[in-house]
N, C-alpha and C positions, 0 to 999 in steps of 0.2 A: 321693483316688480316689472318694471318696462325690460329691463334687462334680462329678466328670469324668463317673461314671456319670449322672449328674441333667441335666448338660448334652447327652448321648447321648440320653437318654429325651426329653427336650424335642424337639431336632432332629428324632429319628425321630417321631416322632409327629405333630409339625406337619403333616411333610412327607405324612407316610401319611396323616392327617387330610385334607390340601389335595387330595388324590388323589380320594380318596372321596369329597368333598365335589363333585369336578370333574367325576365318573364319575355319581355316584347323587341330588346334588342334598341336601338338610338335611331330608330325613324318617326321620330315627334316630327318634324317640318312635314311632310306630305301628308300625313295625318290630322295636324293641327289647322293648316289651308284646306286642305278636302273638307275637314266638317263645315268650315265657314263656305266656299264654294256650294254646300249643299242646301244653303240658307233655311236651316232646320236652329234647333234652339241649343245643340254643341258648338254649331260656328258663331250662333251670338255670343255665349259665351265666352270662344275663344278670341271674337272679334272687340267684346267689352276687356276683357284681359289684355290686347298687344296694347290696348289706348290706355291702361295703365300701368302699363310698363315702361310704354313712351313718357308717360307724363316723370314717372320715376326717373327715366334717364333724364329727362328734362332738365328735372332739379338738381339730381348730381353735378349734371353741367355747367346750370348755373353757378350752385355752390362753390367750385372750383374753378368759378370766370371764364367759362369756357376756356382754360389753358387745356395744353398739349394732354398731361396725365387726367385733367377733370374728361376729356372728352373720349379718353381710355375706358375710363372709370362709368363712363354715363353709356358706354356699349358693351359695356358687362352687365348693367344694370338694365339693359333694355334685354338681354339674351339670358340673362340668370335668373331674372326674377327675383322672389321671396329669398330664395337661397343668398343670393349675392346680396339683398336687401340687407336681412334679417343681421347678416355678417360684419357689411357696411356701417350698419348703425351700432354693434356691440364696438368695432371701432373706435366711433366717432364719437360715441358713452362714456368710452374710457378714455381717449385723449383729451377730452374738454371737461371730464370729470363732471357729467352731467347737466353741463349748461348747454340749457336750450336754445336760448340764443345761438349759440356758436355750432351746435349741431343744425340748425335748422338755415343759416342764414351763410357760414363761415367764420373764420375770425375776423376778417376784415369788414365784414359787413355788422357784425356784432357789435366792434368794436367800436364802430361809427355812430351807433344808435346811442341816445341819449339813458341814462340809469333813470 
C-alpha cells in the first residue's frame, strides 16, 4: 500500500506541477520568499515546508554517509520535494525489497543493528 500510495503522489503531482508550470511559467523562488517576506500565513507555510525539506535532505545525507552521491541526492531532495521524495523512496522499496530497516537507516547501518 506504501508503494501504491508513493506512486499516487508522484502522478499527482507531476501532473499538478505540469499544470502550473503551463499556467504561471517556473517563477516559484520569488514567489515562494515574497509570501514568507510578507509574514502573512502563505509564508508560514512555505516557511514550515523549506524546514521539511531540509530535514528530508538531512536524512538522505545521512543515509548515504554523507558521501559525494548522498550529498547529490540530499540537494535534489531539498529542491524537489514530494516529487523527488515520493520517487526516492519507490527506489529504495524496491531495492531493499521492502525492508525497513535498510530504507530508513541504509545497508550499512541496517546491517549493524542487532535481529
Amino acid at each position: 500500500m506504501f508503494r501504491v500510495f508513493l506512486v499516487g503522489v508522484l502522478v499527482i503531482l507531476v501532473s499538478y506541477t505540469g499544470l502550473v508550470i503551463a499556467d504561471h511559467g517556473w517563477g516559484l523562488i520569488p514567489i515562494f520568499f515574497g509570501d514568507m517576506a510578507k509574514l502573512a500565513w502563505p509564508g508560514q507555510f512555505n516557511l514550515d515546508f523549506m524546514f521539511m525539506l531540509s530535514l528530508s535532505a538531512i536524512w538522505v545525507a545521512w543515509r548515504h554517509q554523507f558521501s559525494g552521491p548522498g550529498l547529490g541526492l540530499s540537494l535534489l531532495a531539498l529542491t524537489g520535494g514530494s516529487l523527488f521524495l515520493s520517487l526516492y523512496l519507490l527506489v529504495l522499496t524496491g531495492q531493499t525489497r521492502g525492508n525497513v530497516r535498510e530504507v530508513l537507516l541504509g545497508k550499512a547501518r541496517a546491517a549493524a543493528l542487532p535481529h
